[in-house]
C-alpha positions as CSV (number, residue, x, y, z in Angstrom):
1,X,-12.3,12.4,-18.3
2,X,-11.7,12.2,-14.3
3,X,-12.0,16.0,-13.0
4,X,-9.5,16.7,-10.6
5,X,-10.6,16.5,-6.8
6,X,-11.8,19.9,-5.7
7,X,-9.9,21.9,-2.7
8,X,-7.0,20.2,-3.2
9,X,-3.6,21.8,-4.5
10,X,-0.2,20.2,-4.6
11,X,3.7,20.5,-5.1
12,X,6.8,19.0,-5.1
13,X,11.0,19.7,-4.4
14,X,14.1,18.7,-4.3
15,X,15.8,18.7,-0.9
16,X,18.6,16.4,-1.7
17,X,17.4,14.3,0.9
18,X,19.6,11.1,-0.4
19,X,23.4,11.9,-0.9
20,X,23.9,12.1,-4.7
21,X,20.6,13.1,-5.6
22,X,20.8,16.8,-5.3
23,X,17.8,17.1,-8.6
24,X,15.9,14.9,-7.8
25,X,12.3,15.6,-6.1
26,X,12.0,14.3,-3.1
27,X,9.8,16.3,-0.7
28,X,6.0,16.9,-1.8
29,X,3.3,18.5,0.1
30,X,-0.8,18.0,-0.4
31,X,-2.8,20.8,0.9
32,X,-6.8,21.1,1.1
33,X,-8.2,24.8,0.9
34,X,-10.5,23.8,4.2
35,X,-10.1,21.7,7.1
36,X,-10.6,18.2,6.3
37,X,-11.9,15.2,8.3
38,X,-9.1,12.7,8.2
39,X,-8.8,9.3,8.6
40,X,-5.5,6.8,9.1
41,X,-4.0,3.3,9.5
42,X,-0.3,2.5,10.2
43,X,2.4,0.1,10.5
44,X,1.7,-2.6,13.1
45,X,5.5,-3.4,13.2
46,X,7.0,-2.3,16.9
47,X,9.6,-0.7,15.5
48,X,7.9,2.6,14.4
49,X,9.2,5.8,12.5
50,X,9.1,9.0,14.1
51,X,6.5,10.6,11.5
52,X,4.1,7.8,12.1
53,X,4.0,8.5,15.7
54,X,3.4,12.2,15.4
55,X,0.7,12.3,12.2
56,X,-1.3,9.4,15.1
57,X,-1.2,12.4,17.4
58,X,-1.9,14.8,15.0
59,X,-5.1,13.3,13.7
60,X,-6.2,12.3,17.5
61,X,-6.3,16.4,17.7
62,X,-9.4,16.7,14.8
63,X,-8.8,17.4,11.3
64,X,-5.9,18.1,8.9
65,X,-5.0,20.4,5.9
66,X,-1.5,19.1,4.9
67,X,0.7,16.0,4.2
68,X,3.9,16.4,3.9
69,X,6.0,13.8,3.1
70,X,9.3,13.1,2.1
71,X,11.5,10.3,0.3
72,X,15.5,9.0,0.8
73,X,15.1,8.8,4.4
74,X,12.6,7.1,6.7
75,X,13.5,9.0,9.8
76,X,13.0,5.6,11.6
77,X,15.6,4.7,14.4
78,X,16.8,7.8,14.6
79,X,16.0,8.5,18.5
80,X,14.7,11.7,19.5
81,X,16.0,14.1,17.2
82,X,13.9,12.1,14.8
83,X,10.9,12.8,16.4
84,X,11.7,16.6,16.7
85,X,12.9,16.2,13.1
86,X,9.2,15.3,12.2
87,X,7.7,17.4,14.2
88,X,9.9,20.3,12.6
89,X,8.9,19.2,9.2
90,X,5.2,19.9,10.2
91,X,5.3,23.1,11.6
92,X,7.1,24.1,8.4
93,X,4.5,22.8,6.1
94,X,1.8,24.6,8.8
95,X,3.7,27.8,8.0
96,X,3.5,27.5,4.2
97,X,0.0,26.4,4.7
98,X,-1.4,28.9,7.1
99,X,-2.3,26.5,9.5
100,X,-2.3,24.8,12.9
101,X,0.8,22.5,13.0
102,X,-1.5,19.4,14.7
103,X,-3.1,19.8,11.0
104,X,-0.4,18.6,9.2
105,X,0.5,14.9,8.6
106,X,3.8,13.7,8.4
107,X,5.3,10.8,6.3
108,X,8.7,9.8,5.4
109,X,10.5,6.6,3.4
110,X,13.8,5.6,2.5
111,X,16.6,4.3,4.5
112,X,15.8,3.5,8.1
113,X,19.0,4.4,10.9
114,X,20.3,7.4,9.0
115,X,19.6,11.2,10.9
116,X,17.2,13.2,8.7
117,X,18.9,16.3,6.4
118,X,15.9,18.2,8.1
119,X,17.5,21.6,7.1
120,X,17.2,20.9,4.0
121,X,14.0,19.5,3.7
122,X,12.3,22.9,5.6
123,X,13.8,24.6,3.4
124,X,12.5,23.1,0.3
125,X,9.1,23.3,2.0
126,X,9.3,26.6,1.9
127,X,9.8,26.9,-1.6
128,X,7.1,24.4,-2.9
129,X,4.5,26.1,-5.3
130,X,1.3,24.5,-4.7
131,X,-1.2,24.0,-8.1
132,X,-3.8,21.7,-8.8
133,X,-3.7,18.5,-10.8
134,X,-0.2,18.2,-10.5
135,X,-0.8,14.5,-8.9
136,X,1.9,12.9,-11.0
137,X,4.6,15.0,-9.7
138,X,3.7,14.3,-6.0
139,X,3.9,10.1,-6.8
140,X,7.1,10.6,-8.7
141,X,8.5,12.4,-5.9
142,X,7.5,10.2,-2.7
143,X,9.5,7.2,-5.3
144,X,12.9,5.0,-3.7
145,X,12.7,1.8,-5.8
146,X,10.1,2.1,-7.3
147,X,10.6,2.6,-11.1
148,X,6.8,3.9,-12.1
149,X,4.8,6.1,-10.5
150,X,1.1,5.1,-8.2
151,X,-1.2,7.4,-9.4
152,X,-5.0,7.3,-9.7
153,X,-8.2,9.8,-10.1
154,X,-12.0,8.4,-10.1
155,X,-15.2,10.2,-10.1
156,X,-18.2,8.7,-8.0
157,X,-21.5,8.8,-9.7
158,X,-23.9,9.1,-7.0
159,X,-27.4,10.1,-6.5
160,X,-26.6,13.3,-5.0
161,X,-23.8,14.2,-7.8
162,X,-20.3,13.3,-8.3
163,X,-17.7,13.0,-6.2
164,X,-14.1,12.4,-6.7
165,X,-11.1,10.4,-5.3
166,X,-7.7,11.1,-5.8
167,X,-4.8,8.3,-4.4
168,X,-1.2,8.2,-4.6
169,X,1.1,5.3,-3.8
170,X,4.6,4.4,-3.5
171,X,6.1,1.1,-2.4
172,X,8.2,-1.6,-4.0
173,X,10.2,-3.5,-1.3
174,X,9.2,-4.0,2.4
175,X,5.8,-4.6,1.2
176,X,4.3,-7.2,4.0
177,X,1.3,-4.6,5.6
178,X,-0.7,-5.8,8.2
179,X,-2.7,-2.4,8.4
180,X,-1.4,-0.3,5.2
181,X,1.7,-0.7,2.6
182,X,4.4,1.9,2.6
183,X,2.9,4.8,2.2
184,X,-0.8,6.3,0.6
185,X,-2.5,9.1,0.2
186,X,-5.8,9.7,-0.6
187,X,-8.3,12.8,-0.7
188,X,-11.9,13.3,-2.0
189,X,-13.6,16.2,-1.9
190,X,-17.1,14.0,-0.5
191,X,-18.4,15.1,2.9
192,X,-17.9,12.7,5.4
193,X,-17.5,12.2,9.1
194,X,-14.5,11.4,10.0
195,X,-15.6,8.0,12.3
196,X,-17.2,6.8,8.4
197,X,-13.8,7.5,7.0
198,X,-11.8,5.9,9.6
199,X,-14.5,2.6,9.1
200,X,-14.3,2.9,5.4
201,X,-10.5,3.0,5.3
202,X,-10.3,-0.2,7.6
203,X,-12.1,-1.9,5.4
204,X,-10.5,-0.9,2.1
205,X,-6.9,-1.6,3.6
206,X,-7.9,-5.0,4.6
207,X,-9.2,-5.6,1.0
208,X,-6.1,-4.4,-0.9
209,X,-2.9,-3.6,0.7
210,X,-3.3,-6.1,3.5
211,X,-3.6,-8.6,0.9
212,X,-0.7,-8.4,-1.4
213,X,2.9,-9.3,0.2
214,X,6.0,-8.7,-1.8
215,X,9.0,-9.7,0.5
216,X,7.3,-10.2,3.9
217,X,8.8,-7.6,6.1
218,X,6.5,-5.2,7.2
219,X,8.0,-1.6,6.8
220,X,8.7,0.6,9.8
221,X,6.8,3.8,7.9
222,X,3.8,2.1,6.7
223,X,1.2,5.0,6.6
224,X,-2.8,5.0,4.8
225,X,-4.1,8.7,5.0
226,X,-7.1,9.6,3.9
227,X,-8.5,13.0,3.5
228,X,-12.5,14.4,3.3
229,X,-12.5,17.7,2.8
230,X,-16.0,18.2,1.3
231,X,-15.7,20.8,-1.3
232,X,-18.4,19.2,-3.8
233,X,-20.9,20.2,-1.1
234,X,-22.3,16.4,-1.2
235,X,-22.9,14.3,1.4
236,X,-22.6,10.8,0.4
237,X,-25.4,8.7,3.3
238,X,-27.1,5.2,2.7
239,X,-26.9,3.7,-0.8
240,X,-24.5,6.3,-1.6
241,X,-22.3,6.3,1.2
242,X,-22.1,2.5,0.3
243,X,-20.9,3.2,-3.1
244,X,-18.4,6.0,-2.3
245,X,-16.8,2.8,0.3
246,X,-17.2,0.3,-2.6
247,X,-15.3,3.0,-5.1
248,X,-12.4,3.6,-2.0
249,X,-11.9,0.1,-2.3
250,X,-11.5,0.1,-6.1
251,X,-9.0,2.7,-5.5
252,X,-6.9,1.0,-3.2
253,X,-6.8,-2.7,-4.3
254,X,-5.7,-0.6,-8.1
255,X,-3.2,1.5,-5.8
256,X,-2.3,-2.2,-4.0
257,X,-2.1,-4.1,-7.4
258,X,0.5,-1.5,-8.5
259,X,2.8,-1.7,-5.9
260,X,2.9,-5.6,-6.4
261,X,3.6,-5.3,-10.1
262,X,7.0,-2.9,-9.4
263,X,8.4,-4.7,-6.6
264,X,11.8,-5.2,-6.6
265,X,12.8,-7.9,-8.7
266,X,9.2,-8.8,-9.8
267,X,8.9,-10.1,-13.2
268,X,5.8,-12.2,-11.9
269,X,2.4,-11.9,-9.7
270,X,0.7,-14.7,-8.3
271,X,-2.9,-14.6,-7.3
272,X,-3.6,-17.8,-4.4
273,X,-7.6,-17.9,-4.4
274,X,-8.4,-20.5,-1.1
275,X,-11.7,-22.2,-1.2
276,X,-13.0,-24.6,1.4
277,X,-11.6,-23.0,4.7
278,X,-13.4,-23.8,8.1
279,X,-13.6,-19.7,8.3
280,X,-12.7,-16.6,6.2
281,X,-9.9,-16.3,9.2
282,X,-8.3,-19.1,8.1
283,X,-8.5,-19.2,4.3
284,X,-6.5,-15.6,4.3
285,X,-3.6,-17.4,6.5
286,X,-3.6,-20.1,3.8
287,X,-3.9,-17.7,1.1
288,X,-0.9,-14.9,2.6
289,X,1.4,-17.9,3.8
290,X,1.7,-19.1,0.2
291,X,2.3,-15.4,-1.0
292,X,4.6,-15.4,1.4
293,X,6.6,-18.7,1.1
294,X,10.2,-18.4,-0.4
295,X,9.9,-21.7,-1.8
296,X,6.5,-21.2,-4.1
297,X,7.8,-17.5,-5.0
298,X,11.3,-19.2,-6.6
299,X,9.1,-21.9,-7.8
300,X,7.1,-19.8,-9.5
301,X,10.2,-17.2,-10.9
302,X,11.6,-20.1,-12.4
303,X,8.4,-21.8,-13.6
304,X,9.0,-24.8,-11.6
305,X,5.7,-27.0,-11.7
306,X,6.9,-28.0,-7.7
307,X,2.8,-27.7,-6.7
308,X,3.7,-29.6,-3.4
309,X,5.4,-26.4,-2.4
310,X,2.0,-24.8,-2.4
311,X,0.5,-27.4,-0.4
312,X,2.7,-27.3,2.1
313,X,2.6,-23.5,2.7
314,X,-1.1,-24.0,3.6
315,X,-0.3,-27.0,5.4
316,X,1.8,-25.0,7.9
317,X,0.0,-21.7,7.7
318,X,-2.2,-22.5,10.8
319,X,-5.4,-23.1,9.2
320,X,-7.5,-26.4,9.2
321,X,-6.2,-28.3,6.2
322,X,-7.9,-32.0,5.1
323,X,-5.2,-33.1,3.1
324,X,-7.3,-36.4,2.0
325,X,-9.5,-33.5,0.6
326,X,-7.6,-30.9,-0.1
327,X,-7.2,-29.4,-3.8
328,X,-4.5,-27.5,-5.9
329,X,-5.8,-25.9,-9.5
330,X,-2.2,-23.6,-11.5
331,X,-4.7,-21.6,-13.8
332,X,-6.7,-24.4,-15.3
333,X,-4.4,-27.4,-14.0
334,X,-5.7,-29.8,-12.1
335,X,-2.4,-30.9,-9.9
336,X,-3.6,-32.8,-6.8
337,X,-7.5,-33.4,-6.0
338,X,-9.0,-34.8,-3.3
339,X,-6.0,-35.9,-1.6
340,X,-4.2,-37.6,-4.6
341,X,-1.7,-36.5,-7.2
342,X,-3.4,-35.6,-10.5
343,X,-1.8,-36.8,-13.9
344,X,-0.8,-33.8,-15.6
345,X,1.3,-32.1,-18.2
346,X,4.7,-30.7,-16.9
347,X,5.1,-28.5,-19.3
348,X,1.3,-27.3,-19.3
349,X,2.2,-26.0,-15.9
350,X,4.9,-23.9,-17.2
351,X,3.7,-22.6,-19.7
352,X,1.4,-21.0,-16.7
353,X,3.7,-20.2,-14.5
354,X,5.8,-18.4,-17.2
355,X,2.6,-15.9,-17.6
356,X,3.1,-12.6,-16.1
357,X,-0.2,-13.0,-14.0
358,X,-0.6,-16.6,-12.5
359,X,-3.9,-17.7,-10.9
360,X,-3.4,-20.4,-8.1
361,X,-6.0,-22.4,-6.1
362,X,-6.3,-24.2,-3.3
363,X,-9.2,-26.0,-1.5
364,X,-8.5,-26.5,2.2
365,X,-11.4,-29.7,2.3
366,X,-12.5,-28.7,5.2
367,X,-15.2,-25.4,5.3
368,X,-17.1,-23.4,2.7
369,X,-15.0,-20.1,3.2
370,X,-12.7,-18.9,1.1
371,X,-10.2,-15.6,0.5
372,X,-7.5,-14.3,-1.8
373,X,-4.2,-12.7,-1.4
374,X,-1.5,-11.7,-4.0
375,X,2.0,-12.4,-4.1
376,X,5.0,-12.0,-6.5
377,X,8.0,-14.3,-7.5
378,X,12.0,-14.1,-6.0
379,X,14.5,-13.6,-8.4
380,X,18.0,-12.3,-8.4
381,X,17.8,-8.9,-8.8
382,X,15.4,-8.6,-5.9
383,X,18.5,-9.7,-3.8
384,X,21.0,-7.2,-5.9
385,X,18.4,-3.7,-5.0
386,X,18.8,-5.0,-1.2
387,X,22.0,-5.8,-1.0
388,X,23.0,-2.5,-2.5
389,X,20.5,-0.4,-0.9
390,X,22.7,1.9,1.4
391,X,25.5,1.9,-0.9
């Protein structure tokens, strides 16, 4: 059985952030017994919320002992006041804490335009009890669509002793990250330097959340902290600093994989493997433009054997296609190969595509790289949450 990560202790409230919701959690604070070496990645959309702009200047300060986050409202377009707002909901949290305000990260998700109920927020603040363990509570709480909490503890065999890691998730629409997806949080109790965690967290975003697309708008609040506060007293270095990194990206392509199976609307996700690309560059354009594509995500809600859809998606994704010898495999089904049509059974194909979890690949004909990337189908009630969604 995981141990909980040392140092750590959490809580949760209910603000009443969102009109109607006056029960509901909806502000939850993580808090490390020590300062901890911190690391980050953010939304690369232009358009960015105020807490994302103040937990970057918080963590170019040093270290951090809080998150504290909130869902209903993203505090994103909301001018000035909604970077006072955030910076308000830190100083809070720094006063329940006993700490530095510049040590607190901030994080918020929900509706984007509307002014923050930040009254009522730094008032639930004040109120959290923090405990330990209570992980489940914090996902459940940082929820808006999502209908099932991200939640995840692992322990780290290494040479030196165990370590463990602790992540929670939340995300089910806007899911397009070019750095992170929505928002994550994840602490370890490990020893490390802050310039390892900022390297190792690069890397595991770009293998998990940068890989899965849901809808392919990039949120305005997408934040990826990651906390070291070293309360095992270990020091992963070498071989095991190389397996702490390798279990980091366990965690978050599990945390990733979960966010793509509640998206809105989802009943289906697709895995597009790319083979034969003139360079890894270029096999994950393939790869995230057929995730991407409206046309292969209907295809596939409705089990459409339409393969050419596929084909075309890479074809205009802006990487090096041969299409005289070029490939396209649904699960085990050959459909076109080596630049021809294939024979095949209709309703072979879907009979795949009617599987929950649907294996595509393509062979660009042209290289010896290859990536993957993971998408989900279209359907109706996608387009019911977001047409409702402020009302």
């Amino acid at each position: 059985m995981t141990q909980d990560v040392l140092g750590f202790t959490v809580g949760v409230a209910a603000a009443g952030v969102k009109s109607g919701t006056p029960t509901r959690t909806d502000v939850a604070l993580i808090v490390s017994d020590r300062p901890c070496n911190a690391a980050g990645v953010f939304t690369t959309n232009e358009v960015i919320a105020a807490p994302c702009l103040v937990t970057r200047r918080h963590l170019e300060k040093g270290r951090l002992r809080a998150i504290v986050v909130n869902s209903g409202n993203a505090n994103a377009c909301t001018g000035a006041d909604g970077e006072q707002h955030a910076v308000m909901m830190a100083r809070v949290a720094a006063q329940r804490v006993g700490c530095d305000p510049y040590e607190v990260a901030v994080a918020s998700t929900g509706v984007i335009g509307v002014p923050l109920p930040v009254e009522r927020i730094m008032k639930a603040v004040k109120e959290i009890g923090l405990r330990p363990g209570e992980w489940l509570d914090v996902a459940k709480a940082i929820m808006t669509t999502d209908t099932k909490p991200k939640n995840i503890g692992i322990d780290v065999k290494l040479q030196a002793g165990t370590v463990r890691l602790r992540g929670v998730a939340k995300g089910a629409g806007m899911i397009h990250p070019n750095m992170a997806t929505m928002l994550a949080f994840v602490v370890t109790d490990a020893e490390v330097a802050a310039d390892e965690l900022q390297e190792m967290l690069e890397d595991a975003a770009d293998a998990s959340f940068n890989l899965i697309s849901i809808d392919g708008d990039t949120s305005t609040n997408d934040t990826l902290l990651l906390l070291a506060n070293g309360a095992s007293g270990i020091e992963p270095r070498g071989d095991d600093l190389k397996k702490f990194g390798a279990a980091l990206r366990s965690l978050c392509e599990t945390l990733a994989r979960a966010i793509l199976a509640d998206g809105e609307g989802v009943t289906k996700v697709f895995e597009v493997r790319v083979s034969g690309a003139a360079s890894v560059e270029d096999a994950r354009r393939a790869a995230r433009t057929i995730t991407t594509s409206n046309l292969v995500k209907t295809a596939i809600h409705g089990a459409d054997p339409n393969w050419g859809r596929i084909l075309a998606a890479a074809g205009r994704s802006g990487a090096k296609v041969d299409q005289t010898k070029a490939s396209v495999h649904i699960a085990d089904v050959a459909v076109f190969a080596k630049g021809s049509p294939c024979a095949f059974d209709g309703n072979a194909v879907r009979r795949r595509f009617e599987q929950k979890d649907i294996t595509i690949g393509v062979d660009l004909g042209v290289g010896s790289d290859g990536a993957h990337a993971w998408g989900t189908d279209l359907s109706a009630e996608y387009v019911r949450i977001n047409a409702d969604y402020t009302t």
